[in-house]
C-alpha positions in Angstrom: 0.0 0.0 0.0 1.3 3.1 -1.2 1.7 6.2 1.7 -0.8 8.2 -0.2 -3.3 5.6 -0.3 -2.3 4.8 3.3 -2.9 8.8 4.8 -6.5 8.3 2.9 -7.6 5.2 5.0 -9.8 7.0 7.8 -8.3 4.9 10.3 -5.3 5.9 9.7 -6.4 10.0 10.0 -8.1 9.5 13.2 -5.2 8.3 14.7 -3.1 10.9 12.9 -5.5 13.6 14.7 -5.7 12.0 18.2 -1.6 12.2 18.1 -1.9 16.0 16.7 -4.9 16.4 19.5 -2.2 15.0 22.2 0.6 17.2 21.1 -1.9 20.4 20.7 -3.4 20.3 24.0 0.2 19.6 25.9 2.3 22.3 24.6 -0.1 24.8 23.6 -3.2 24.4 26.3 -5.2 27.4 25.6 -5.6 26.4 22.1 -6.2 23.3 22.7 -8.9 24.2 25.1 -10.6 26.3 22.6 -10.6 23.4 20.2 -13.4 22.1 21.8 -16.1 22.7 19.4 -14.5 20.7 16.8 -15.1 17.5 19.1 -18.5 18.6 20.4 -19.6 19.2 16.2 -18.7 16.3 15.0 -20.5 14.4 18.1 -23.9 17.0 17.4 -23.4 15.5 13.5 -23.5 11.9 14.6 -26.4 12.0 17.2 -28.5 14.4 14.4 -28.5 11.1 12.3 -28.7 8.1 14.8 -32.5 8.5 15.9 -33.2 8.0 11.8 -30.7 5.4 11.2 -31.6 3.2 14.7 -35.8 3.5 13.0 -34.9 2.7 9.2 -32.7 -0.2 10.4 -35.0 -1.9 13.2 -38.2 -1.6 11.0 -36.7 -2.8 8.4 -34.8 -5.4 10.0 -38.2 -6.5 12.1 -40.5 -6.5 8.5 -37.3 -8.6 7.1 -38.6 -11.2 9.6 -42.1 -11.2 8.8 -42.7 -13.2 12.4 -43.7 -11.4 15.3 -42.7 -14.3 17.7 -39.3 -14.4 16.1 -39.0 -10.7 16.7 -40.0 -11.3 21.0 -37.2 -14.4 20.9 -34.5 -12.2 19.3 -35.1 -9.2 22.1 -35.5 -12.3 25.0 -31.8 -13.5 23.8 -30.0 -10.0 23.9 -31.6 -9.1 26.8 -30.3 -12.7 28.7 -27.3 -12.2 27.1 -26.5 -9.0 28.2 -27.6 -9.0 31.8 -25.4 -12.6 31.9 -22.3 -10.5 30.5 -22.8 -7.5 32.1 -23.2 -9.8 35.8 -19.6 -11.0 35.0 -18.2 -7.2 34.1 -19.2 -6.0 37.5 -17.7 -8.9 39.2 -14.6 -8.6 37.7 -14.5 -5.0 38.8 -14.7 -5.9 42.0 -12.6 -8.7 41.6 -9.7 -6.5 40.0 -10.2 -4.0 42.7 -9.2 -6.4 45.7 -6.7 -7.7 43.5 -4.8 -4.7 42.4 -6.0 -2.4 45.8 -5.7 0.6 43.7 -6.3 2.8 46.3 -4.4 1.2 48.9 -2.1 4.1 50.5 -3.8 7.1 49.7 -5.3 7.7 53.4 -7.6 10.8 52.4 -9.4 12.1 54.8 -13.0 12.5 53.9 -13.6 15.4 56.2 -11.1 17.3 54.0 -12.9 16.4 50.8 -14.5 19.5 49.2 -17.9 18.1 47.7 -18.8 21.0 45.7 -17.1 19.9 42.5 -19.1 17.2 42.3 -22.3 18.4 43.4 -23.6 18.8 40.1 -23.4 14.9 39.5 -25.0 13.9 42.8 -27.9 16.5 41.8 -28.5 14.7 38.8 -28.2 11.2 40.4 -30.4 12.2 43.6 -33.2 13.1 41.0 -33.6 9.7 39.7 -36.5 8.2 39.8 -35.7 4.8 40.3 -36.6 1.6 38.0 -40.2 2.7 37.7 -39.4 5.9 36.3 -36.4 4.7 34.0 -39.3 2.3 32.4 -41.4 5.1 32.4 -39.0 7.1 30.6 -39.1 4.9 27.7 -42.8 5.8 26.7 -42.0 9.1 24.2 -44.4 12.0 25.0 -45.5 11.6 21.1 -44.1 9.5 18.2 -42.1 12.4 17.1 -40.8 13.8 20.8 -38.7 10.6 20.9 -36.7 11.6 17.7 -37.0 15.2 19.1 -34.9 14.4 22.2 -32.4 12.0 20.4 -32.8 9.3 22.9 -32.3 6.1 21.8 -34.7 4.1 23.9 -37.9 5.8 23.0 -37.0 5.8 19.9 -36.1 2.3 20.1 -39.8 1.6 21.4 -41.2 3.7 18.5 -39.3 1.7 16.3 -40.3 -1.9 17.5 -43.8 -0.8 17.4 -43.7 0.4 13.5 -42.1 -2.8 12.7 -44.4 -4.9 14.1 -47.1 -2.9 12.6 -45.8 -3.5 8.8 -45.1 -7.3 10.0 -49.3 -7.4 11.1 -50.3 -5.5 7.4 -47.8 -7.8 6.0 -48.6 -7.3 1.6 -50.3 -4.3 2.3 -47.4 -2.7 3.9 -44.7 -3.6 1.5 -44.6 0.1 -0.8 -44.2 1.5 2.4 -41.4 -1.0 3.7 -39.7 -0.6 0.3 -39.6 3.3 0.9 -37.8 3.2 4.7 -35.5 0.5 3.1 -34.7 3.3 0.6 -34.5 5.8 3.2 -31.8 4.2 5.1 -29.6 3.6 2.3 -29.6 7.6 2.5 -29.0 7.9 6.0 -26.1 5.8 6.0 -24.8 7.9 2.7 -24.9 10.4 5.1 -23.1 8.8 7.8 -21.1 8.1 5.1 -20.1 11.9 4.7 -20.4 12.8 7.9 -17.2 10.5 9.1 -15.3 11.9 6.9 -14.4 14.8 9.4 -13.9 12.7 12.6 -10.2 13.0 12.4 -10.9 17.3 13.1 -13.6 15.5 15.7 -11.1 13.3 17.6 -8.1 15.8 17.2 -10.6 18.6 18.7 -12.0 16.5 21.5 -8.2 14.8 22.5 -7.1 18.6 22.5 -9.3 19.6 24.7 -8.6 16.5 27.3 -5.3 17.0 27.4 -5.4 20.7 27.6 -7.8 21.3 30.0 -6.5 18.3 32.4 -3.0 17.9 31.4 -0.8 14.7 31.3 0.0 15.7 34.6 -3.1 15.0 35.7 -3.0 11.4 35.8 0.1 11.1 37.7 -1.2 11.0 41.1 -3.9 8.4 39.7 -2.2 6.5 37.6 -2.7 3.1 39.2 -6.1 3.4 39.1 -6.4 4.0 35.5 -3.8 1.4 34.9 -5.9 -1.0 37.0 -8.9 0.3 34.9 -7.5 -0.2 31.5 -5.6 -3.4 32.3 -9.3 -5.3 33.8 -10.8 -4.3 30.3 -8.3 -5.4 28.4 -8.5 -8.7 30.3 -12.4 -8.4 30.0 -12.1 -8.0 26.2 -9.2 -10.5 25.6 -10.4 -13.5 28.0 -14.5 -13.1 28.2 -15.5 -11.5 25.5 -12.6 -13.6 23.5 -14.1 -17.2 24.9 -17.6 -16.1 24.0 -16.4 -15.1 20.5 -14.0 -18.5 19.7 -17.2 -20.4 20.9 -19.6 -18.5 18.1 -16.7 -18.9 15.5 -15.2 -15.8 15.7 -12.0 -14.2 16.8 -12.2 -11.3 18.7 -9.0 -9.6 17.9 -9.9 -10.0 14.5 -13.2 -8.0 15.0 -11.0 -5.4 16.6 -9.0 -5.2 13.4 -12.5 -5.2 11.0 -13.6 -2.1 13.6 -10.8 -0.5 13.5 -11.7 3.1 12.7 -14.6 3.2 14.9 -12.8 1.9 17.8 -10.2 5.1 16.7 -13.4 7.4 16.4 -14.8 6.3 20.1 -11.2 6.5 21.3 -10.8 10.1 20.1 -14.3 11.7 21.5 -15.1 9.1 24.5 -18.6 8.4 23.1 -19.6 5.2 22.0 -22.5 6.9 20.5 -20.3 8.1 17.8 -19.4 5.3 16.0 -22.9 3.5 16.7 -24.0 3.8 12.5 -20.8 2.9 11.3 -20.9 -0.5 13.5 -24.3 -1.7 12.6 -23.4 -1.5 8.9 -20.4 -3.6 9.6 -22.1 -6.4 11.5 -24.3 -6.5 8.5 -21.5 -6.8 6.1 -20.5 -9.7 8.1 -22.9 -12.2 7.9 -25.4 -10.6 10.9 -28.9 -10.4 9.8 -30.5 -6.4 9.7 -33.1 -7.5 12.0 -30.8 -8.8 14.5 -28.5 -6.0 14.3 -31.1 -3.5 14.5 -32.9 -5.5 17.9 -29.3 -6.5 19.7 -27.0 -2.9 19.2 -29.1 0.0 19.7 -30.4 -2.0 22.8 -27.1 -2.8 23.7 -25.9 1.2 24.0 -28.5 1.1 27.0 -28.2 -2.4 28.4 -24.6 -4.0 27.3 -22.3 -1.4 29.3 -19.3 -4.0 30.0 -17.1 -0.7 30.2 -19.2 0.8 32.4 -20.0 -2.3 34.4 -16.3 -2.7 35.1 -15.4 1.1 36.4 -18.4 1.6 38.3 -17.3 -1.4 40.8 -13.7 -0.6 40.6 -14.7 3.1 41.1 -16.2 2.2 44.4 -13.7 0.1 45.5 -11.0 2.4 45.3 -12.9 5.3 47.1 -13.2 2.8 49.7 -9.7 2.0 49.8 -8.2 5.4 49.6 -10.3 6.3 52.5 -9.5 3.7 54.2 -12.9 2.6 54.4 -14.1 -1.1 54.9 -16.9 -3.0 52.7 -18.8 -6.1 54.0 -19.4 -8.9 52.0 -23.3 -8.1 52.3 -22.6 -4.4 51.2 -20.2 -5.5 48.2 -22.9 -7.5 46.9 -25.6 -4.9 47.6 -23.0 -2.8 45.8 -23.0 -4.8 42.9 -27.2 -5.1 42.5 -27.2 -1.6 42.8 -24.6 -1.1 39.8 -26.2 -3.2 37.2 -29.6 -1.2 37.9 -28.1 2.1 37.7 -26.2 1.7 34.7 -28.8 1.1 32.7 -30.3 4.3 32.8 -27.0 6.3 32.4 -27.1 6.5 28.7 -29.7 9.4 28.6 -27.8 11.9 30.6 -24.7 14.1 30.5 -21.5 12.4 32.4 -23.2 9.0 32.4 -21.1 7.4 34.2 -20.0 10.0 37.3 -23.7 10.0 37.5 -24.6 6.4 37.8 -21.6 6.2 40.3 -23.0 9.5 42.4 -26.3 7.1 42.9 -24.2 4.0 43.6 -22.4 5.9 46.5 -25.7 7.4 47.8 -26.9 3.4 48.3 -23.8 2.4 49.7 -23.7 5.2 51.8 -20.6 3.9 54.1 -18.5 5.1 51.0 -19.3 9.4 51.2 -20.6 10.6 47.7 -18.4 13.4 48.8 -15.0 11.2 48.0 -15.9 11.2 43.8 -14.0 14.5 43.9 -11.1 12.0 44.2 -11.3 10.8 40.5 -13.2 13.9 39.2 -10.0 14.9 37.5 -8.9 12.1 35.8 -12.6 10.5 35.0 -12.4 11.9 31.8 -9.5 9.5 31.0 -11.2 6.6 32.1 -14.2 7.7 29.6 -12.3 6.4 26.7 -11.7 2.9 27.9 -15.7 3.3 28.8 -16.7 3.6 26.1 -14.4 1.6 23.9 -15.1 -1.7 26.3 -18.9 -0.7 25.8 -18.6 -0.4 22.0 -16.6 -3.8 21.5 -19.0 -5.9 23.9 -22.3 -4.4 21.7 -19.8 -5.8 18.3 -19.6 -9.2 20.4 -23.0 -8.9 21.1 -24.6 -8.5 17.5 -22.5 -11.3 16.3 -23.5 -13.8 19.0 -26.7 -13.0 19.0 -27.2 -13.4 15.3 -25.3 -16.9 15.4 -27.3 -18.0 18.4 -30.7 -17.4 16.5 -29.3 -19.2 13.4 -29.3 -15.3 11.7 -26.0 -15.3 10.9 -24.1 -15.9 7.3 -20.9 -17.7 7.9 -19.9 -17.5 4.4 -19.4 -13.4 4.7 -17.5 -14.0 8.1 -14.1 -13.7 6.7 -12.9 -10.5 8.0 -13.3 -12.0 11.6 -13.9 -15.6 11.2 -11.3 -18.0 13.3 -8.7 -19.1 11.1 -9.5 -22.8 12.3 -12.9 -23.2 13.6 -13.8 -24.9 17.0 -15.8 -28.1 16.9 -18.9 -26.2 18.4 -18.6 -23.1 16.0 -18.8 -26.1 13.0 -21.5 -27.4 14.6 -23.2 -24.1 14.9 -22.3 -23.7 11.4 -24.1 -27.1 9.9 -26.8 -25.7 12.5 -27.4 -22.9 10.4 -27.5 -24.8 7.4 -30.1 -26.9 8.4 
């Protein structure tokens, strides 16, 4: 591959952009503070165009199916799947965290804490309004609010319920099928276009980081985000890896086919942003549209492995660093607590600070005051977030689809295992059948 061919592979600008973003926002701070907007654009670009892309695709995806029943098994497997997963990403947290003690030696004092830096987050998290009103928030106020607000589950519900609808017309329904099929080939032209900046996108949002926060910044925490980044990798590279060989596929493999989103998460810390780009892929793949539209845009609300993981490390090493003791019955409190309140954390601003501030306030022997701790340096531990989150939804989709006997082995070859276990090639004959 030629060098000019090579610096017009998008992959290959993002990361071009992240190391210009890095080098920006060191030496030059101020500028690389006010290069914010270039991160926060390219992010407003991508979420203007995910509310029609996440309704083409799961319409068209459930009319594909033309069985209402298959539609209910498909959404029963993601959701088992996911809550299984996502049980075994908060244990390893916590399992990481006694290992590692990243906070062991800090002895803070708690009364010398100052909360108000984080009292913004424990606003947001005291106003919950439990799993009642998380359900509740689902429900759009009208068919239109839901693409209105950009949220993905209402529009998620809309979505279902449109599909289902064409599937109950069934002949009647097809012009109009035909048409959103149509429709989403334009959306995803768009997304098309749109990507095309995310290397001014990552370089404006790494600038900012590193500028606003410095490198310095993570010196005094560095074993915690080591810890952090080293249990995801493990996460990713043993769990998600077994679950992957077992379905026939190799995980760092799909790393390398996802590439440039995993490079356009990386550089603006939201999964969110790279969400089109992978659903097209899993198609391209082998994984069915109506699969892929069921398992990933419910995954971006329920399959938070990356979130999972840092919320009971998070909590963990406040306790440590305070020199604070957990019970056995409050650790596993602890971790019920987590996998409720990271669900809802997609929908608001600082997600993940905010699903931790209600953590803390259920666990109170921890004081939501000690968050200031790892206020500074959370914004680090955002990219491995949402980079864990975004390659456990890829997993997801894939599994899934095989599972349900929705997936095309003979268009795996980007990520299929070079030699294929005996239960993938019995998965495989499955799907012939």
């Amino acid at each position: 591959m030629t060098i000019k061919k090579l610096l017009g592979t998008l992959y290959v600008q993002v990361v071009i952009a992240i190391v210009l973003g890095i080098l920006i926002g060191h030496f030059w701070p101020g500028t690389g503070i006010e290069l914010k907007p270039l991160g926060d654009a390219f992010i407003k670009l991508i979420k203007m165009i995910i509310g029609p892309i996440i309704f083409c695709t799961v319409v068209s995806g459930i009319a594909s199916m033309q069985d209402v029943k298959r539609v209910g098994r498909v959404g029963g497997k993601a959701l088992l799947y996911f809550e299984l997963v996502s049980t075994v990403a908060l244990f390893i947290g916590l399992l990481a965290a006694h290992l590692l003690r990243p906070g062991a030696g800090f002895d803070v004092d708690v009364r010398s804490l100052d909360a108000s830096a984080v009292s913004g987050y424990v606003s947001q998290a005291s106003h919950g309004e439990g799993l009642v009103g998380f359900l509740m928030h689902t429900i759009p106020a009208t068919f239109f609010d839901a693409f209105a607000k950009g949220e993905i589950l209402p529009i998620l519900m809309v979505s279902v319920l449109f599909g289902v609808a064409l599937v109950l017309l069934g002949e009647r329904a097809r012009p109009l099928t035909e048409l959103i099929n149509q429709a989403s080939e334009v959306f995803f032209r768009i997304v098309g276009m749109i990507s095309r900046v995310a290397p001014l996108g990552a370089l404006g949002a790494i600038a900012f980081t590193v500028g606003k926060y410095g490198l310095g910044s993570l010196v005094p925490l560095l074993k915690l985000i080591g810890t952090f980044y080293f249990t995801a990798f493990v996460f990713v590279a043993c769990v998600l890896g077994s679950i992957a060989r077992q379905a026939g596929f190799s995980i760092f493999r799909l790393l390398g086919y996802i590439k440039a989103e995993l490079l356009i998460v990386l550089g603006t810390s939201s999964s969110e942003s790279a969400l089109p780009q992978l659903m097209r892929k899993l198609e391209d793949v082998g994984c069915s549209k109506g699969v892929v539209g069921i398992v990933v845009p419910t995954g971006y609300t329920f399959n938070l492995d990356g979130t999972n993981i840092y919320m009971t490390l998070a909590v963990l090493f406040l306790a440590q660093a305070c020199n604070i003791p957990l019970t056995l019955e409050q650790q596993l409190t602890l971790l019920v607590v987590t996998m409720l309140t990271s669900k809802g954390a997609g929908a608001v601003v600082g997600a993940g600070f905010v699903a931790l501030a209600a953590s803390l306030a259920t666990v109170p022997t921890v004081p939501v005051e000690a968050m200031v701790l790892i206020l500074g340096v959370d914004r680090f531990m955002a990219e491995c977030r949402s980079l864990t989150n975004i390659i456990g939804n890829a997993v997801a989709g894939v599994v899934v689809a095989a599972w349900e006997g929705e997936l095309d082995r003979s268009r795996m070859g980007p990520i299929a295992l070079k030699r294929r276990s005996r239960l993938a090639a019995g998965a495989a004959q499955g799907d012939c059948e």
